[in-house]
C-alpha positions as CSV (number, residue, x, y, z in Angstrom):
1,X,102.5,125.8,83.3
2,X,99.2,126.4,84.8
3,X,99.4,125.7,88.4
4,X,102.1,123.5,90.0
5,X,99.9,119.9,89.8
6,X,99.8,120.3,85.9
7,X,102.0,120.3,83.3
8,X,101.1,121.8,79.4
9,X,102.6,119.2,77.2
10,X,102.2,121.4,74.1
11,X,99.7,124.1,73.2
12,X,98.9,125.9,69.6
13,X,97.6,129.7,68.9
14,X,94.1,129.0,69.3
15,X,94.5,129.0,73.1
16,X,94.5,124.7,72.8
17,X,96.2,122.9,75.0
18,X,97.6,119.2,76.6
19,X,97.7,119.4,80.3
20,X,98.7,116.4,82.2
21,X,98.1,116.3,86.0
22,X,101.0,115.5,87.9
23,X,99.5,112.5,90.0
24,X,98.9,110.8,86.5
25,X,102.9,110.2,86.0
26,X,102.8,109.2,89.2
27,X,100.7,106.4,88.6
28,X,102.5,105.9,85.5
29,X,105.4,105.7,87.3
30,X,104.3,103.6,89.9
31,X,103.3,100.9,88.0
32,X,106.6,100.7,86.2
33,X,108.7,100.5,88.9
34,X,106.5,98.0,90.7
35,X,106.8,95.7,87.2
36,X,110.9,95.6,87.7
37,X,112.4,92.5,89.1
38,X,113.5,92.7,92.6
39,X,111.1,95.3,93.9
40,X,108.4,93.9,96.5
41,X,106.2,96.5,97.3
42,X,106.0,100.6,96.8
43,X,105.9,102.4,100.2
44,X,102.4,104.0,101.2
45,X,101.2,107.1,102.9
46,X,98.2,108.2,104.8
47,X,96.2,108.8,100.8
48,X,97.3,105.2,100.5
49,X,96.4,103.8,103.3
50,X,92.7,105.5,103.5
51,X,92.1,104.3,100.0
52,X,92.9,101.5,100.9
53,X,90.3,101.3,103.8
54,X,87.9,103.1,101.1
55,X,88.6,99.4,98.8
56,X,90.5,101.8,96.3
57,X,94.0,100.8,94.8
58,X,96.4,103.8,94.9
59,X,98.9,102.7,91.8
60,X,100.6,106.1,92.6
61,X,102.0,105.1,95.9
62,X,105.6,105.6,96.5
63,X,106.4,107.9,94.0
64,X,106.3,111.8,94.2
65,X,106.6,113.8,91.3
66,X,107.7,117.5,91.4
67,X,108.5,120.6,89.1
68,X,111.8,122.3,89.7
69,X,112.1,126.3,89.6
70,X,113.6,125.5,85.9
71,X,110.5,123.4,84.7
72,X,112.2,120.0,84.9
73,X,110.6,116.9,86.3
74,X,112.1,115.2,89.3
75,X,111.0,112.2,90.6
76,X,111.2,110.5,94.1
77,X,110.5,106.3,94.3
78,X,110.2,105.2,97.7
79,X,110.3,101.3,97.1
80,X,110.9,97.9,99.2
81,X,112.9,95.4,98.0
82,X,113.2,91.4,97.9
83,X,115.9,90.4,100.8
84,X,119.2,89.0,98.6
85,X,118.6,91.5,95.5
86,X,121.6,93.8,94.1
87,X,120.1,97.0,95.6
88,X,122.3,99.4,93.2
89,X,121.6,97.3,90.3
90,X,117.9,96.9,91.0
91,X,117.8,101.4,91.4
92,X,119.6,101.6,88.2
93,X,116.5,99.2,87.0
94,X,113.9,101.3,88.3
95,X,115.6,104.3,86.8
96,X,115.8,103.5,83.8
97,X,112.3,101.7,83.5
98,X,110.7,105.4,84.6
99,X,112.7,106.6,82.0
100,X,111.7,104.7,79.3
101,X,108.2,104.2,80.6
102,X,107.5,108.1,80.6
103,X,109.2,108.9,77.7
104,X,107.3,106.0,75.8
105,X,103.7,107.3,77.0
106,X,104.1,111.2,77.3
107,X,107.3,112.7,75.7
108,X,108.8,113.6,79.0
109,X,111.9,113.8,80.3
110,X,113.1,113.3,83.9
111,X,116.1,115.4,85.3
112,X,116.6,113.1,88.1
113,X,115.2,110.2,90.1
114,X,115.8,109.7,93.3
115,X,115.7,105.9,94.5
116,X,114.9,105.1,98.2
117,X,114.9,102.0,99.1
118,X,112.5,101.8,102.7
119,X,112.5,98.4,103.8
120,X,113.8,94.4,102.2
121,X,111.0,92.1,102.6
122,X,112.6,88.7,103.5
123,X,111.1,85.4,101.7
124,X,109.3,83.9,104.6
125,X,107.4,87.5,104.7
126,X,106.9,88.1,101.1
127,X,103.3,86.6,101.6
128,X,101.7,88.4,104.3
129,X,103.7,91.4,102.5
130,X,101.7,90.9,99.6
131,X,98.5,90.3,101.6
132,X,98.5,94.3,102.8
133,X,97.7,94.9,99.5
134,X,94.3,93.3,99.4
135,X,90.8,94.3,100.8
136,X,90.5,94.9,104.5
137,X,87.2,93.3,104.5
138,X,87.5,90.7,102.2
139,X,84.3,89.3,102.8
140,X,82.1,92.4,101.7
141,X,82.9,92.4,98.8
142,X,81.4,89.2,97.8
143,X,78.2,89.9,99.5
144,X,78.0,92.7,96.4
């Protein structure tokens, strides 16, 4: 392991090697969690929030992804969910999405993920939850 934001997948003789940055599963991971029935919305931070300012999408929100001292992958999902759901049903769904999802695309393996669940976005609220996703200055960017 190079540093502690990458990761070698494998590496030969020569001196070649597959690095994958650690903000890239988190984007992977992101995006599959956000795709399983139940979950509203993927909490933000401050990187979030100015990219969103910026008119960037941050598909990495809500997730963390760290290196233990044994070289194992832990993951943290920070998620809201739809008011009425099965909350320990819909983790177990977002668990074993990541799983599969990072597995599929990068021969990984997670020792754990770690499920919190921040907020439940009641029906009435789902739209203007929605909404805070979208362009501050909506308007700009047709002028372009």
């Amino acid at each position: 392991m190079a540093d502690n934001s990458t990761i070698v997948l494998s590496g030969n003789d020569e001196g070649d090697q597959i690095k994958i940055d650690l903000q890239v599963l988190e984007v992977i991971l992101g995006i599959s969690a956000q795709k399983v029935d139940g979950v509203a919305g993927m909490r933000g931070g401050l990187k979030s929030g100015l990219s969103r300012v910026f008119g960037r999408e941050d598909r990495g929100k809500g997730v963390s992804v760290s290196v233990d001292e044994d070289g194992e992958l832990t993951a943290d999902v920070y998620v809201y969910l739809k008011y009425g759901v099965n909350v320990p049903a819909v983790a177990g769904k977002i668990q074993e999405a990541l799983k599969q999802q990072l597995t599929q695309m990068t021969d990984m393996n997670l020792k754990s993920i770690d499920v919190h669940v921040v907020g439940l976005v009641f029906p009435e609220d789902e739209k203007n939850f929605e909404d805070a996703g979208q362009p501050l200055f909506p308007d700009q960017e047709e002028d372009k």
